[in-house]
C-alpha positions as CSV (number, residue, x, y, z in Angstrom):
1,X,99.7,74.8,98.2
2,X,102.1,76.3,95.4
3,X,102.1,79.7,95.3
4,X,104.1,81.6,92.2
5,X,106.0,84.7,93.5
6,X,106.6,85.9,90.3
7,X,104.2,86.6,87.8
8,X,103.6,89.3,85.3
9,X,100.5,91.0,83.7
10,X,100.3,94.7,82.4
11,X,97.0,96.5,81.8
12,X,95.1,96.1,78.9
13,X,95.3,99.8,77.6
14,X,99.2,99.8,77.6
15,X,99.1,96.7,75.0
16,X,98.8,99.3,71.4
17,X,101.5,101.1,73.1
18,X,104.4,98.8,72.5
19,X,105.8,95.5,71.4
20,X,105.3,93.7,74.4
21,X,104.5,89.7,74.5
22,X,100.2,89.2,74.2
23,X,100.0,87.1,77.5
24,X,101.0,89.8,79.5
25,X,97.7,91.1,78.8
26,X,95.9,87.3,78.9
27,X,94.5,87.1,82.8
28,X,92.1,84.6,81.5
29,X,95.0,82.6,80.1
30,X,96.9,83.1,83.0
31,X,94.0,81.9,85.7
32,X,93.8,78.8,82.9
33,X,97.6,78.0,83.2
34,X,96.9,78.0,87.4
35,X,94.4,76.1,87.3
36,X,96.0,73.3,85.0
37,X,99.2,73.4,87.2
38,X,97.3,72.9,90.7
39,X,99.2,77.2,91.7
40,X,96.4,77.9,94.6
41,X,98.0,81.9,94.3
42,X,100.2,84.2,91.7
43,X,101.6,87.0,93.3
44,X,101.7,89.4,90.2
45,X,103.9,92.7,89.3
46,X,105.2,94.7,87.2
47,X,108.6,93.5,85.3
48,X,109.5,97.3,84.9
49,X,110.2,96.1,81.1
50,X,108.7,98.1,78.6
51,X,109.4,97.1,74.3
52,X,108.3,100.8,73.2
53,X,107.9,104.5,73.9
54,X,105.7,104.7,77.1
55,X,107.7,105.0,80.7
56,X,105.9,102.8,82.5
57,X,107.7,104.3,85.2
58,X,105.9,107.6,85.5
59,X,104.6,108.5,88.1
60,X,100.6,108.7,86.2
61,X,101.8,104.9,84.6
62,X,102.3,104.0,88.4
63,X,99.0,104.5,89.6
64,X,97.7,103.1,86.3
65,X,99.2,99.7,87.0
66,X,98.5,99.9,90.9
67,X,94.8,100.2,90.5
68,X,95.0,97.4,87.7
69,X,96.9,94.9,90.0
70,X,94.1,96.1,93.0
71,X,90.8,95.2,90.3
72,X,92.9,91.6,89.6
73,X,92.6,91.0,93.8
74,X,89.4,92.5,93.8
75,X,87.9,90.1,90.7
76,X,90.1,87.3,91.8
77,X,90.3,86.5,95.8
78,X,92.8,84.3,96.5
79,X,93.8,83.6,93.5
80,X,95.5,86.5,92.1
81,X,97.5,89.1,94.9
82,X,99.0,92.1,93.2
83,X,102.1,93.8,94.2
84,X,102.6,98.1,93.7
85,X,104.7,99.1,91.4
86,X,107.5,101.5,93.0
87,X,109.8,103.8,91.8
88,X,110.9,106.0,94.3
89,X,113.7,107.7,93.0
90,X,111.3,109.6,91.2
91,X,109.9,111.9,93.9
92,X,108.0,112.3,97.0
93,X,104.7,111.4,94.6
94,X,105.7,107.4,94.1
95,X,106.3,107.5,98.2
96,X,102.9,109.0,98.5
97,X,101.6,106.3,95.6
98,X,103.0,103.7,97.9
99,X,101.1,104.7,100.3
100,X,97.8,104.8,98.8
101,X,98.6,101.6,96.9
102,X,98.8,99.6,101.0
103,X,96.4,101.8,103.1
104,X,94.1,102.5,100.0
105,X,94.5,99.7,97.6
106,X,95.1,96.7,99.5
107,X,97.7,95.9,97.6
108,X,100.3,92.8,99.1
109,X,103.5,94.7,99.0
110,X,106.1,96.1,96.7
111,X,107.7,95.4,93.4
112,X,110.8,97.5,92.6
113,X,113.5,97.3,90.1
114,X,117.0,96.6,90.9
115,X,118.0,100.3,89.4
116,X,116.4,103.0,87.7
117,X,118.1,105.9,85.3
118,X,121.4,104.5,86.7
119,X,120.5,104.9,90.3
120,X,120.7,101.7,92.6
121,X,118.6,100.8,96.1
122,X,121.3,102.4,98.1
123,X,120.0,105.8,96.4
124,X,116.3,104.8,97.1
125,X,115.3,108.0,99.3
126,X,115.2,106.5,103.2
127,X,111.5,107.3,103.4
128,X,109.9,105.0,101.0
129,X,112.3,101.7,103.0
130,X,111.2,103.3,105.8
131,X,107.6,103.2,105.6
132,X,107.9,99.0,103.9
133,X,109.9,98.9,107.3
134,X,106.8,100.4,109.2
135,X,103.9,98.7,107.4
136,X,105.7,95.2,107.4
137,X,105.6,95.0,103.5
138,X,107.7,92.7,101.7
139,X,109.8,94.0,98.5
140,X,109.8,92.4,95.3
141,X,113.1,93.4,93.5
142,X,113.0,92.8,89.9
143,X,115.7,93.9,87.1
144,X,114.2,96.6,84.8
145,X,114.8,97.1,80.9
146,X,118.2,99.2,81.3
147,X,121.2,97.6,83.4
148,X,124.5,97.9,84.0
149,X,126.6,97.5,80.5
150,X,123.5,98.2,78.6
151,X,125.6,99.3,75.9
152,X,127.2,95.7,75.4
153,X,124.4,94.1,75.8
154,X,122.5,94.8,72.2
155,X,123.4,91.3,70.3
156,X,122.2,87.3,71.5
157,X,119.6,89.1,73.7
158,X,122.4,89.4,76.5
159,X,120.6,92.1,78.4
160,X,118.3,88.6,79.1
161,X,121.1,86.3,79.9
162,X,123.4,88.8,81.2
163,X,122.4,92.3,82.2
164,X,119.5,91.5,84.2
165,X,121.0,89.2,86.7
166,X,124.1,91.3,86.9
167,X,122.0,94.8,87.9
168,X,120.5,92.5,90.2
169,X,124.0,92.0,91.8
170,X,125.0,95.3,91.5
171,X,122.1,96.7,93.3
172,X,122.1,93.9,95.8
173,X,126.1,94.5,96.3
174,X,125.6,98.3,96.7
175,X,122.6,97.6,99.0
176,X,125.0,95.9,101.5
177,X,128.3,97.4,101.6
178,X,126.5,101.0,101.4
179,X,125.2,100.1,104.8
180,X,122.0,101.0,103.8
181,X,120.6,97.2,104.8
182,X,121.9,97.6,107.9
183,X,120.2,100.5,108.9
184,X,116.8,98.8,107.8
185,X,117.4,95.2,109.5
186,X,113.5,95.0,109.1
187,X,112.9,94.9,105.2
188,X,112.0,91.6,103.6
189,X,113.0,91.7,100.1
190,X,112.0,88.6,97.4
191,X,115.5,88.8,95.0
192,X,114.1,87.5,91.2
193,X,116.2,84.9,89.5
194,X,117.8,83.7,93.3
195,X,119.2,87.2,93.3
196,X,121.3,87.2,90.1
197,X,125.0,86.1,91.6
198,X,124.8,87.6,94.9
199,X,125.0,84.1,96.8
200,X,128.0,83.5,94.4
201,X,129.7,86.5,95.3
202,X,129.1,86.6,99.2
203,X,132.5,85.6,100.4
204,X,134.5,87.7,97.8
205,X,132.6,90.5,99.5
206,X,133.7,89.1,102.7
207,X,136.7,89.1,101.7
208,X,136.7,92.8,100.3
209,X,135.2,93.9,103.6
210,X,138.0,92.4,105.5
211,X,140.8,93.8,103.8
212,X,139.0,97.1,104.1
213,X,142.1,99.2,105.3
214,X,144.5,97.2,103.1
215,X,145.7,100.1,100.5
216,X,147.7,97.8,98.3
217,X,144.0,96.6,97.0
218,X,142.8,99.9,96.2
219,X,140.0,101.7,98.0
220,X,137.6,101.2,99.9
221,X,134.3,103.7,101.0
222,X,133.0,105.4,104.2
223,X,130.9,102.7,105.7
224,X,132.6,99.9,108.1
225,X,129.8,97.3,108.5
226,X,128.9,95.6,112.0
227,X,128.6,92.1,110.2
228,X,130.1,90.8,107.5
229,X,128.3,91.5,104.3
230,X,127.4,87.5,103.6
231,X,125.3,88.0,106.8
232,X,123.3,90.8,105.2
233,X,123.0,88.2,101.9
234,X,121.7,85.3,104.2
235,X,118.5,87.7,105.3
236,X,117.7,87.6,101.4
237,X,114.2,85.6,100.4
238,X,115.2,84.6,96.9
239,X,113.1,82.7,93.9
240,X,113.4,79.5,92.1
241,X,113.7,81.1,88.7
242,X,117.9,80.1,87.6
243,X,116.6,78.1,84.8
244,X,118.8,74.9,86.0
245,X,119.0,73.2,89.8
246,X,123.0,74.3,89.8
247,X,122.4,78.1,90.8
248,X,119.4,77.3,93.4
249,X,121.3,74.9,95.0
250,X,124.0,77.5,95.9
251,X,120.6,80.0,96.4
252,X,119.7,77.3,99.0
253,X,122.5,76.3,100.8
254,X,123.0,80.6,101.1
255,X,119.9,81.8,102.2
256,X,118.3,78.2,103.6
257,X,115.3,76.6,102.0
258,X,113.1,78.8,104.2
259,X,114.2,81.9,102.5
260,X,113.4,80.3,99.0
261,X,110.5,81.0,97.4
262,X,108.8,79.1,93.6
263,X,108.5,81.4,90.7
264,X,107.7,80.7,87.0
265,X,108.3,84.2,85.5
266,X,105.4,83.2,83.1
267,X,103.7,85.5,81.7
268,X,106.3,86.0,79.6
269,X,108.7,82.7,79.9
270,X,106.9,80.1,78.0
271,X,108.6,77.4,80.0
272,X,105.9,74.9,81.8
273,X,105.4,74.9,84.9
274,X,106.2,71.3,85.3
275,X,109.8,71.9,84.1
276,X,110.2,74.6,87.2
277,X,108.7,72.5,89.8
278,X,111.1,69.4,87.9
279,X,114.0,72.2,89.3
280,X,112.8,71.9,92.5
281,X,112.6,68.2,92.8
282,X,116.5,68.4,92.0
283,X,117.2,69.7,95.3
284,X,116.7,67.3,97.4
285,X,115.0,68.8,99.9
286,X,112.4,67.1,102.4
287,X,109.0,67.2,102.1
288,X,108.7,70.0,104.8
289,X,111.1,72.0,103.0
290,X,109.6,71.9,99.4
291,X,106.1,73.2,100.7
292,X,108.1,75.9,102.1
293,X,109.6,76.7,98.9
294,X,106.4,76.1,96.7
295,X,104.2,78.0,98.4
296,X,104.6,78.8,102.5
297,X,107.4,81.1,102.1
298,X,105.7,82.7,99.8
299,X,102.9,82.9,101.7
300,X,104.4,84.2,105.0
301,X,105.9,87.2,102.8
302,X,102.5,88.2,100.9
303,X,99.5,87.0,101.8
304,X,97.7,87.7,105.0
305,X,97.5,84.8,107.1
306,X,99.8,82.9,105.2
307,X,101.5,80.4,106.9
C-alpha cells in the first residue's frame, strides 16, 4: 500500500482566476499518475498558494474548496480522501466551517498553513485545536504563499527554497516554546517537507529552554515547559518531501520511522514518483518500516480503518 499524504488539486472554477499550474485542476491526470505508480490513496489539500487576486483564504473560498475535496471522496472511494481547508484566525465562521466540513462533509481531517497575515499556530484561537483534539482529527500543516522574510525572498524563487520551510519552522518553533502543544498533547499534526528544519533545530531549542533564566543570553518569555521542547518535536508525523535522503534521515532518526509519512507534492512538483520512493530506498529502513512510511502511517492518521 503507498498512500501519498500530500497532494494538491483546486477546483475547477478558481483556474481563470489566477496563474496557477493546469494540473492542479487535472483529477483525471492525477488518478492516471496513481494508477501508473501503484499509490492505492492521495490524501489531497489545499497548498494555501494562490498566483493571483482571489484569497483563497476567505471564509466563502473555504467552503468552496471543502465541498470540492468532499465530491473528489464522494466520486472517488478510496482512492482520493480530501482534507478541509482551515483558517482559523479568521473568525468563529472557519471554526464553524470546520465543523461542518467533519460532521457534515466527511471530510479526513485538516489542512492548515503554517501562518496566516503574519499570525502563527500559537495564535490559532484554542477552540478550533480543541475541537481536532475532540474529534481525533489529524492536522495537515502546510506553508502558505506569504512567510517570514517575504520581502527577501522576490529573486531565484527563494520563497520556494527558502521561505516556505523556514515559516514552517517558525510556526513549529512558536508552537512549542508558546506552550500551546503542551496544552493539546492530543493533536496529530503531518509537518510538509519533514517540518522545514525543526528536527535540525531541536537541541538549540533545548538548549535555549535550558538557559531560560540565564540573562547574559537575552530574554526569554512567560511559559516554562514541563518537557524539553525536542520532546514536543519527537510527537511530530512528518513527510518524505526534502528533495534528497540527507534531511529525512535526520526527519527519521527525530521523529522515528513510524512518525514518517510518503508524499510527492505533485500536483504541482513535476518530479516522478519513482525518484521520491528512490529517496526512501536511501534510508535503509526494513521492510516493516518502509510500509509504514509509504503508506500505514499515513493511513493510521487519515483514513478510517487504516492500519
Amino acid at each position: 500500500m503507498i498512500v501519498d499524504s500530500h497532494v494538491h488539486l483546486l477546483p475547477t472554477q478558481w483556474q481563470p482566476l489566477g496563474r496557477m499550474p493546469p494540473d492542479l485542476f487535472d483529477v483525471a491526470r492525477q488518478l492516471e499518475r496513481m494508477e501508473a505508480a501503484g499509490i492505492t490513496t492521495s490524501i489531497v489539500s489545499d497548498p494555501h498558494i494562490w498566483y493571483g487576486d482571489l484569497d483563497t483564504s476567505d471564509i466563502a473560498q473555504a467552503r468552496t474548496y471543502n465541498d470540492f475535496v468532499a465530491e473528489l471522496m464522494r466520486e472517488h472511494p478510496g482512492v482520493l480522501a480530501g482534507l478541509a481547508t482551515v483558517i482559523p484566525w479568521r473568525g468563529p465562521e472557519h471554526l464553524e466551517e470546520a465543523r461542518r466540513a467533519i460532521e457534515e462533509l466527511g471530510l479526513a481531517g485538516f489542512a492548515l498553513p503554517t501562518s496566516d497575515q503574519n499570525r502563527y499556530l500559537d495564535s490559532v484561537p484554542a477552540g478550533f485545536w480543541e475541537y481536532a483534539g475532540d474529534v481525533g482529527a489529524a492536522t495537515f500543516v502546510h506553508p502558505g504563499g506569504s512567510t517570514v522574510g517575504q520581502d527577501l525572498m522576490g529573486v531565484y524563487r527563494m520563497g520556494e527554497v527558502c521561505g516556505r520551510p523556514l515559516d514552517t519552522t517558525v510556526t513549529l518553533a512558536r508552537f512549542i516554546l508558546t506552550g500551546t502543544y503542551e496544552r493539546f498533547p492530543t493533536l496529530r499534526l503531518l509537518c510538509a517537507h519533514a517540518g522545514g528544519a525543526i528536527t535540525t533545530i531541536a537541541d538549540r531549542l533545548d538548549f535555549g529552554h535550558e538557559l531560560r533564566n540565564y540573562a547574559p543570553l537575552g530574554p526569554w518569555g512567560e511559559v516554562e515547559l514541563a518537557e524539553p521542547p525536542s520532546r514536543h518535536v519527537n510527537k511530530l508525523y512528518l513527510d518524505t518531501v526534502t528533495f534528497g535522503a540527507g534531511a529525512l534521515k535526520l526527519a527519521v532518526g527525530t521523529v522515528g520511522s513510524q512518525h514518517i509519512c510518503f508524499g510527492t507534492d505533485c500536483p504541482p512538483v513535476p518530479w516522478t514518483v519513482q525518484r521520491h520512493l528512490d529517496i526512501v530506498d536511501n534510508l535503509g529502513l526494513s521492510d516493516d518500516q518502509r510500509a509504514d512510511v509509504l503508506g500505514h502511517n499515513a493511513a493510521r492518521l487519515f483514513l478510517a480503518g487504516g492500519d
